[in-house]
N, CA, C and O atoms as a GROMACS GRO file, in nm:
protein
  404
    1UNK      N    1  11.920  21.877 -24.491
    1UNK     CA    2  11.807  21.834 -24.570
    1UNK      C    3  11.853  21.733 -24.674
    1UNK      O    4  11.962  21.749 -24.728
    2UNK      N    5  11.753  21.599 -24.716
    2UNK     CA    6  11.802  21.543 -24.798
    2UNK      C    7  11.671  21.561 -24.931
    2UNK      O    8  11.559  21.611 -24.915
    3UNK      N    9  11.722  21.509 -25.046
    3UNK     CA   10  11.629  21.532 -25.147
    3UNK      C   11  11.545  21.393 -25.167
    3UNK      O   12  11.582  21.276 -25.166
    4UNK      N   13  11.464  21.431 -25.179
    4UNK     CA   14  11.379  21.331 -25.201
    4UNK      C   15  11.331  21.264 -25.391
    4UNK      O   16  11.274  21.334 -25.474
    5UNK      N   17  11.354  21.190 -25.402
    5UNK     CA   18  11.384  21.198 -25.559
    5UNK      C   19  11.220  21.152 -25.609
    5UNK      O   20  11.162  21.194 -25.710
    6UNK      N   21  11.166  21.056 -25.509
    6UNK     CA   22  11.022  21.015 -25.535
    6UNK      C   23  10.950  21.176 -25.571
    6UNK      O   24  10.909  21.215 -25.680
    7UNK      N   25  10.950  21.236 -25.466
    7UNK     CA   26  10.838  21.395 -25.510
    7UNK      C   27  10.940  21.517 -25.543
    7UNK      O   28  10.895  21.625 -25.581
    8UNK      N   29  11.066  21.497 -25.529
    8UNK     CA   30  11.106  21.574 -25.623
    8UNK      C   31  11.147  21.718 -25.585
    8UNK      O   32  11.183  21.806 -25.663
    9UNK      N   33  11.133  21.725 -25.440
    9UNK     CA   34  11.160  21.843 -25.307
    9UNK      C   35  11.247  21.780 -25.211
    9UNK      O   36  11.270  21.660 -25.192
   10UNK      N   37  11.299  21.910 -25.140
   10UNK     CA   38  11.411  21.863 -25.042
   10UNK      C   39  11.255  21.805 -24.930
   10UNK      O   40  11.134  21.822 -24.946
   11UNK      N   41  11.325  21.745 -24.835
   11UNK     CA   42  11.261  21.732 -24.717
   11UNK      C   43  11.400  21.720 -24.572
   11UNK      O   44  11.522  21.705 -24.586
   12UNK      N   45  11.335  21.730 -24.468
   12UNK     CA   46  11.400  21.708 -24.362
   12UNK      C   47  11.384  21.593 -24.336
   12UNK      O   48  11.275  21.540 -24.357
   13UNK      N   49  11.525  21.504 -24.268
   13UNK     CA   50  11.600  21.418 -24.250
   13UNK      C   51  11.454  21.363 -24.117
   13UNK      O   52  11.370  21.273 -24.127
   14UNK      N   53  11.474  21.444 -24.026
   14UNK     CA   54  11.346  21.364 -23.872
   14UNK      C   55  11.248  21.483 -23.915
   14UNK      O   56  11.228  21.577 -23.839
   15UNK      N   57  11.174  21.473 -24.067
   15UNK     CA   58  11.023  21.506 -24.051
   15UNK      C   59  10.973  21.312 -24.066
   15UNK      O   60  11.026  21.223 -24.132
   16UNK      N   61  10.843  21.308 -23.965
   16UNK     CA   62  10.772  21.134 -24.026
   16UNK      C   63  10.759  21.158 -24.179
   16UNK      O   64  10.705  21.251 -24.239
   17UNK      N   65  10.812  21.068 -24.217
   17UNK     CA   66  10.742  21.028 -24.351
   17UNK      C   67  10.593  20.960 -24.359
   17UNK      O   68  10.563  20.882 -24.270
   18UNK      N   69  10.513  20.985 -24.447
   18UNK     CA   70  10.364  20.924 -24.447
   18UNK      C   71  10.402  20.844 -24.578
   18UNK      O   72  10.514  20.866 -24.624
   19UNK      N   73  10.338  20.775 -24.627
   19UNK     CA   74  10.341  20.668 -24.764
   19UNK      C   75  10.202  20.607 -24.791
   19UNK      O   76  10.134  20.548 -24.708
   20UNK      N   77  10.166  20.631 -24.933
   20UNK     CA   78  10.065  20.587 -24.975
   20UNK      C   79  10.124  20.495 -25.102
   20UNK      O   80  10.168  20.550 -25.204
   21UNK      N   81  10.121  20.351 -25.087
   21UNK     CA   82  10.181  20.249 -25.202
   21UNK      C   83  10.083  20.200 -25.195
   21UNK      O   84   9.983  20.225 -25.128
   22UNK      N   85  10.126  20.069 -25.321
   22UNK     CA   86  10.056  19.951 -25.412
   22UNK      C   87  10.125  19.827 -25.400
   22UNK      O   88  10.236  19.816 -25.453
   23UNK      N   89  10.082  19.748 -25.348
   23UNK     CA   90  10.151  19.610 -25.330
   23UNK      C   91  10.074  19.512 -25.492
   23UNK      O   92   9.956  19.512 -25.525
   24UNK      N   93  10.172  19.452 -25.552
   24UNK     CA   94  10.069  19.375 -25.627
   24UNK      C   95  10.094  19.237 -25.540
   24UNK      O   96  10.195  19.225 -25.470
   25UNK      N   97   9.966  19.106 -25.552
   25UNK     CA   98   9.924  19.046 -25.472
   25UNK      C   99   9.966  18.899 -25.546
   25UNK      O  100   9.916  18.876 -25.656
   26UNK      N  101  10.073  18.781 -25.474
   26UNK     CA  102  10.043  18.646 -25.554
   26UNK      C  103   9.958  18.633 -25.658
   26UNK      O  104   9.993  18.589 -25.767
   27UNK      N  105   9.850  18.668 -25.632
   27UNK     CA  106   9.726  18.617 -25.765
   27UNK      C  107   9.682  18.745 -25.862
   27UNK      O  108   9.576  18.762 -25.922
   28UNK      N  109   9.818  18.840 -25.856
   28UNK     CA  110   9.777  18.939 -25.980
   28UNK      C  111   9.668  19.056 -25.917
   28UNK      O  112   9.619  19.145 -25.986
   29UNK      N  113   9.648  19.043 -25.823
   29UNK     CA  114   9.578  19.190 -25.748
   29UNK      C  115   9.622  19.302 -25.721
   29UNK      O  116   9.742  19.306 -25.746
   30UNK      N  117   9.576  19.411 -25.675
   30UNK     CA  118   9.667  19.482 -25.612
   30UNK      C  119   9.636  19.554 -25.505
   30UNK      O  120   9.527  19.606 -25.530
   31UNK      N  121   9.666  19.582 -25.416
   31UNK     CA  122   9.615  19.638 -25.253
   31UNK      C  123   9.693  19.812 -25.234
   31UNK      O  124   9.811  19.845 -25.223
   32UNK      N  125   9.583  19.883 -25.238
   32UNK     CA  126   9.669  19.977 -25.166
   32UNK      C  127   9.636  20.019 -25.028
   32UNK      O  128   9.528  19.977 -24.987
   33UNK      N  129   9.718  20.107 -24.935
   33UNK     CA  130   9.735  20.094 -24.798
   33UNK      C  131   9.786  20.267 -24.768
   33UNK      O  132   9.770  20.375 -24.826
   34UNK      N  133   9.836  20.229 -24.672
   34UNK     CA  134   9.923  20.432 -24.684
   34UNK      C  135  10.005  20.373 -24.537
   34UNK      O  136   9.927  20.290 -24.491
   35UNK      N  137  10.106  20.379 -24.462
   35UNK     CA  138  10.201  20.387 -24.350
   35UNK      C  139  10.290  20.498 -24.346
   35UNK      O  140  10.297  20.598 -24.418
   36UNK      N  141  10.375  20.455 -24.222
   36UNK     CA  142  10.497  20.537 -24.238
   36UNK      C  143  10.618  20.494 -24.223
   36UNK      O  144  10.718  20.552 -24.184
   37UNK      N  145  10.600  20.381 -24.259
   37UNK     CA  146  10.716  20.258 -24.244
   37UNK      C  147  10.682  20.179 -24.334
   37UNK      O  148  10.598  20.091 -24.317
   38UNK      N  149  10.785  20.218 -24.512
   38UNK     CA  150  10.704  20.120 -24.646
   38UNK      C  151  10.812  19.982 -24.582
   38UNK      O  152  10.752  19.876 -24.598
   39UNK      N  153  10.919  19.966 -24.531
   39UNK     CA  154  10.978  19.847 -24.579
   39UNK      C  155  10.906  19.779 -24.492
   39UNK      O  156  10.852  19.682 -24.546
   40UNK      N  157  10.871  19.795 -24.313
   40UNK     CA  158  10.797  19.707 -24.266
   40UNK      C  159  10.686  19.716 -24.289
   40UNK      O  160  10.632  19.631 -24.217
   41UNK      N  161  10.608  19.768 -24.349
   41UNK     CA  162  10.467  19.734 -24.397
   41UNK      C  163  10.445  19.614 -24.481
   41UNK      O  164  10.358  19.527 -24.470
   42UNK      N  165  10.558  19.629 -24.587
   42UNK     CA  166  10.553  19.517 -24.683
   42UNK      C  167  10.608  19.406 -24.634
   42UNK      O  168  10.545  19.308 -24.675
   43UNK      N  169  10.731  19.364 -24.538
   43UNK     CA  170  10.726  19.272 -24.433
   43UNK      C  171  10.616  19.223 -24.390
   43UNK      O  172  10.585  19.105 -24.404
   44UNK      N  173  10.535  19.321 -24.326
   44UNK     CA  174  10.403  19.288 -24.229
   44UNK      C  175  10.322  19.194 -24.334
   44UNK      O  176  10.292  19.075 -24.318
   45UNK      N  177  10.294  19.280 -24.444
   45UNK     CA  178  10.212  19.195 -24.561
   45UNK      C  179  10.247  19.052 -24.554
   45UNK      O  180  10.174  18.971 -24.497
   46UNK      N  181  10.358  19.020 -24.612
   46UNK     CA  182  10.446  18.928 -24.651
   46UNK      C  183  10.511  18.795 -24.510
   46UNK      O  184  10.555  18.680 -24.505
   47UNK      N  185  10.479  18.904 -24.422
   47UNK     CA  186  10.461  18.772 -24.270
   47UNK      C  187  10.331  18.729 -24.247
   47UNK      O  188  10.314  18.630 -24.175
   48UNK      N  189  10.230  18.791 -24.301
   48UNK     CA  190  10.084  18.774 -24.292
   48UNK      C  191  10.000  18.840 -24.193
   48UNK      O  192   9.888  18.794 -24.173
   49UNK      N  193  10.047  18.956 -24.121
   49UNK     CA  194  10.042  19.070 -24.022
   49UNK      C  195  10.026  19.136 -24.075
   49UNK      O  196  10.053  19.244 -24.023
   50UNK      N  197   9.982  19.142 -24.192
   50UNK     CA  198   9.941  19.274 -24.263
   50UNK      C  199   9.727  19.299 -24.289
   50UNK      O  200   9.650  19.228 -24.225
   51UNK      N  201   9.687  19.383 -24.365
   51UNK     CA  202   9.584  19.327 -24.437
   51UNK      C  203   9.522  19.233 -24.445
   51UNK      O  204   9.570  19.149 -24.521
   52UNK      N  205   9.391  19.198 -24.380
   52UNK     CA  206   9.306  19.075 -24.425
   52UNK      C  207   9.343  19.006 -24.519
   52UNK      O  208   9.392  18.894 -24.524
   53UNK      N  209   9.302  19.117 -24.632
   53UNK     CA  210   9.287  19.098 -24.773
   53UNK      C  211   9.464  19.051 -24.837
   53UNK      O  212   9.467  19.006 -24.951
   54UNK      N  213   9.535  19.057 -24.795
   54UNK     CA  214   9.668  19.012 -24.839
   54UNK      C  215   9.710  18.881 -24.801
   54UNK      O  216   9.792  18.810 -24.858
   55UNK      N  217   9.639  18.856 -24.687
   55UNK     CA  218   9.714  18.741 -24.616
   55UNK      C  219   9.724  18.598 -24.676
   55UNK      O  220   9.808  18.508 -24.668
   56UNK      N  221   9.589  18.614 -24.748
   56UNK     CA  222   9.586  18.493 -24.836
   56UNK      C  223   9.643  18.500 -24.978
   56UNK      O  224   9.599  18.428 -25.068
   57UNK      N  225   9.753  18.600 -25.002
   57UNK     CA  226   9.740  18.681 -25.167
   57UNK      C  227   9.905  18.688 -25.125
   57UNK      O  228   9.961  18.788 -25.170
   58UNK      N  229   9.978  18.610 -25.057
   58UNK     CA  230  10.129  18.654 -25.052
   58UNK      C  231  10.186  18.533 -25.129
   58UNK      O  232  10.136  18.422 -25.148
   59UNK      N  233  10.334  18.599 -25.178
   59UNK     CA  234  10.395  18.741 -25.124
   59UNK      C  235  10.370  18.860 -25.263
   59UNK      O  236  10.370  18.853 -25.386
   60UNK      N  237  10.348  18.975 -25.154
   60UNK     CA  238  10.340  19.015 -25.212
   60UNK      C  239  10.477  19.167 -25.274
   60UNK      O  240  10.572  19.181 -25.197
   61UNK      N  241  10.473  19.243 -25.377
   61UNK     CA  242  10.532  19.317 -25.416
   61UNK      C  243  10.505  19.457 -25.423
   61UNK      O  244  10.400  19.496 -25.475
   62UNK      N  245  10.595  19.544 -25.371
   62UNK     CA  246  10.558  19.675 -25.390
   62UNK      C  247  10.591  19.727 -25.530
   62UNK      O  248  10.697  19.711 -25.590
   63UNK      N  249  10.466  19.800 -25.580
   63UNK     CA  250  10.486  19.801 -25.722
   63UNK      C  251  10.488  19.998 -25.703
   63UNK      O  252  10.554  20.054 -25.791
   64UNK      N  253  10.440  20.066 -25.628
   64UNK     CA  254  10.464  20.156 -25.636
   64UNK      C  255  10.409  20.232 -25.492
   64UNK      O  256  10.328  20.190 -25.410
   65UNK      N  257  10.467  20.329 -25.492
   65UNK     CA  258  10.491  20.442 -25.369
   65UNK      C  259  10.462  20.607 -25.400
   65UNK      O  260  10.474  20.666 -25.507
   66UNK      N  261  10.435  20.644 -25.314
   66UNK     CA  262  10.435  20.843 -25.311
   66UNK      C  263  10.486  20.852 -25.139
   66UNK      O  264  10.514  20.769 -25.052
   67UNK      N  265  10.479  20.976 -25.146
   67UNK     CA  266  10.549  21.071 -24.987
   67UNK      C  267  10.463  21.161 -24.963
   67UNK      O  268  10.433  21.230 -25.061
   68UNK      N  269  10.410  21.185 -24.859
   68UNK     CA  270  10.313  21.263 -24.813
   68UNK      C  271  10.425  21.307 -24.695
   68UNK      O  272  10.521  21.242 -24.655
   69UNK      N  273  10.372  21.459 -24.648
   69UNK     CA  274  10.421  21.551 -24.509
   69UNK      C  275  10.292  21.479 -24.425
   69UNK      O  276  10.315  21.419 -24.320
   70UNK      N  277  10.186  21.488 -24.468
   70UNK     CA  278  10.099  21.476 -24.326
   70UNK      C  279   9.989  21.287 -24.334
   70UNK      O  280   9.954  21.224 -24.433
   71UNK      N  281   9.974  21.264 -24.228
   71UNK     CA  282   9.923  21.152 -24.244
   71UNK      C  283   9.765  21.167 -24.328
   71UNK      O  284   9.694  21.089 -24.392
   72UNK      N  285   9.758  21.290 -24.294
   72UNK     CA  286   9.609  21.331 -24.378
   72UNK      C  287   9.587  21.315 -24.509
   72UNK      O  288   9.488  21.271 -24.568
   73UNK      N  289   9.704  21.363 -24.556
   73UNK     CA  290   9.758  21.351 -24.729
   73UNK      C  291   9.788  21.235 -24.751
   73UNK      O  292   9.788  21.225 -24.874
   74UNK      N  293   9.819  21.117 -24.697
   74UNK     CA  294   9.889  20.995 -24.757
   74UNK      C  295   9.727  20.942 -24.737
   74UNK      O  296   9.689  20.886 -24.840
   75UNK      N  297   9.630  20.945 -24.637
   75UNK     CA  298   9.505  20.895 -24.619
   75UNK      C  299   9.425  20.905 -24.751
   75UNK      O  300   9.388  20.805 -24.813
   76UNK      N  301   9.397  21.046 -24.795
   76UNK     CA  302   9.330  21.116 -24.880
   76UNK      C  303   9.394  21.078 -25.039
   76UNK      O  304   9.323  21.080 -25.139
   77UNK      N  305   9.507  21.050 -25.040
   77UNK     CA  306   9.560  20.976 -25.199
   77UNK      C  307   9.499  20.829 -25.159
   77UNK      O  308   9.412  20.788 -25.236
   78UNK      N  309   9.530  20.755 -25.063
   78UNK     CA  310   9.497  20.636 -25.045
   78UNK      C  311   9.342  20.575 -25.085
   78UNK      O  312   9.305  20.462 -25.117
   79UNK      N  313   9.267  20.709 -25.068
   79UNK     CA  314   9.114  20.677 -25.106
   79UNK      C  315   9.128  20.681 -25.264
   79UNK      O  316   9.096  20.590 -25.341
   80UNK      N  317   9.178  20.793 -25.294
   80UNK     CA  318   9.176  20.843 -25.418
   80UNK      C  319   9.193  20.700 -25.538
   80UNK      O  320   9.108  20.658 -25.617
   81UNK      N  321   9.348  20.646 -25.510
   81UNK     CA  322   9.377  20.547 -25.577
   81UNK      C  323   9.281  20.441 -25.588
   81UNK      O  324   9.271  20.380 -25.694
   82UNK      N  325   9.188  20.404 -25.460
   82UNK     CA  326   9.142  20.320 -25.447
   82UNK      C  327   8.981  20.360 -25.518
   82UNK      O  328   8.913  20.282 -25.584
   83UNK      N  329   8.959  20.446 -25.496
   83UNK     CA  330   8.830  20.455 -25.662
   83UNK      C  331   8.888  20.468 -25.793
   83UNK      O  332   8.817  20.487 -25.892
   84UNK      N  333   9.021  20.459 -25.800
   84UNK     CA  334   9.056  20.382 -25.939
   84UNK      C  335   9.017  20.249 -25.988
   84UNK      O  336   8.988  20.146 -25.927
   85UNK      N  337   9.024  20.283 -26.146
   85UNK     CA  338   8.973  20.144 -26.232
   85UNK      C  339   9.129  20.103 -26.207
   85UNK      O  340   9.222  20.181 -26.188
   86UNK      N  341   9.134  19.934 -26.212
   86UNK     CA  342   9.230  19.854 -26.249
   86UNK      C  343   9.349  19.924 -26.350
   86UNK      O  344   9.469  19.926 -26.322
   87UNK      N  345   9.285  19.985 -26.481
   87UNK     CA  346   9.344  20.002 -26.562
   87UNK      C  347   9.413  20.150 -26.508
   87UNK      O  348   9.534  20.167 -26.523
   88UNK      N  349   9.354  20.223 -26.464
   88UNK     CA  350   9.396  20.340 -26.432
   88UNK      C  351   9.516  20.350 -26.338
   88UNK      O  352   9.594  20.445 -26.327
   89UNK      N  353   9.518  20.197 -26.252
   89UNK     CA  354   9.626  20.225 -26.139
   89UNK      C  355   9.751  20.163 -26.180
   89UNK      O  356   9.862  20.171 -26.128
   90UNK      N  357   9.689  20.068 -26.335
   90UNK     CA  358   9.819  20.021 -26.394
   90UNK      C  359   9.912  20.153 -26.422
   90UNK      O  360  10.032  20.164 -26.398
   91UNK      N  361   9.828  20.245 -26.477
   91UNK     CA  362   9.876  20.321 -26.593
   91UNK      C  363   9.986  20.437 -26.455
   91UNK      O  364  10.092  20.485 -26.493
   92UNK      N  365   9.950  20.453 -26.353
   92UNK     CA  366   9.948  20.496 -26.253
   92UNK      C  367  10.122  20.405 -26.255
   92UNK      O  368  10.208  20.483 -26.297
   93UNK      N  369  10.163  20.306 -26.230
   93UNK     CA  370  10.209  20.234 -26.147
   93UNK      C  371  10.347  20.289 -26.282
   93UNK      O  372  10.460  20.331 -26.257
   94UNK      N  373  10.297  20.274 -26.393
   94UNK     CA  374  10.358  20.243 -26.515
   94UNK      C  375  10.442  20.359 -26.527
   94UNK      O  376  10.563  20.368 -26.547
   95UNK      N  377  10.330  20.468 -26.507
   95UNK     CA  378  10.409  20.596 -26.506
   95UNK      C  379  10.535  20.647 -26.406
   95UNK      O  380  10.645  20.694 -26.434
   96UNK      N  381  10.478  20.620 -26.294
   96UNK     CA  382  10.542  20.635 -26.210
   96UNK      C  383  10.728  20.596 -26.180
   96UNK      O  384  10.820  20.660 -26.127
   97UNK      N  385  10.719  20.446 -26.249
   97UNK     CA  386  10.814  20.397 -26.263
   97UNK      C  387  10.899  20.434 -26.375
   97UNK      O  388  11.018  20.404 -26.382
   98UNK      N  389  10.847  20.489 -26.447
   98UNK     CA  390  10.960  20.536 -26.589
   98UNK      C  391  11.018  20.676 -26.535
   98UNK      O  392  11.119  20.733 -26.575
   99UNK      N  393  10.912  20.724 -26.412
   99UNK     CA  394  11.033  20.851 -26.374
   99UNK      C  395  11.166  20.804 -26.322
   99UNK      O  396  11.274  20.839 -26.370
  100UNK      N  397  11.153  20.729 -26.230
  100UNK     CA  398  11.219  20.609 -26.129
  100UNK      C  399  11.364  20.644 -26.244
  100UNK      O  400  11.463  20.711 -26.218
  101UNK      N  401  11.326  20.563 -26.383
  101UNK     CA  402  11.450  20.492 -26.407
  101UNK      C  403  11.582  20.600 -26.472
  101UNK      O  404  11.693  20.554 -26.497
   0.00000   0.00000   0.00000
């Protein structure tokens, strides 16, 4: 088992990972999405194979991430974030990252 430092529990090495992130966008936006593959997702973005809504908004940056066990759970935060206010997903992004450091 390895630890997972994002949520803060062990997990297994071949469970899928699910991911619900925040890309911020060339023009100061921000997109969120959910996969199970963050580095090629943000590739995908960033080749323009990603998101409608990104393609014209690159490159873009991953500003923040979570870990979900089931694809259901990374779906269900993914809505969540996304009836956030602007300000709320800053504060979101802000927090998140001071655990990080």
């Amino acid at each position: 088992m390895a630890y997972d430092r994002q949520m803060g529990r062990k997990r297994r090495d071949n469970m899928k990972r699910n991911y619900t992130y925040m890309v911020k966008c060339s023009d100061g936006t921000l997109y969120t999405g959910w996969t199970t593959d963050l580095e090629h997702r943000v590739k995908a973005h960033n080749d323009g194979e990603g998101a409608k809504y990104t393609r014209s908004r690159r490159p873009v940056e991953l500003v923040y991430y979570e870990e979900y066990a089931t694809k259901a759970e990374a779906m269900k935060r993914e809505y969540s974030i996304k009836q956030l206010t602007r300000k709320q997903k800053e504060k979101l992004i802000e927090n998140k990252n001071m655990c990080i450091i």
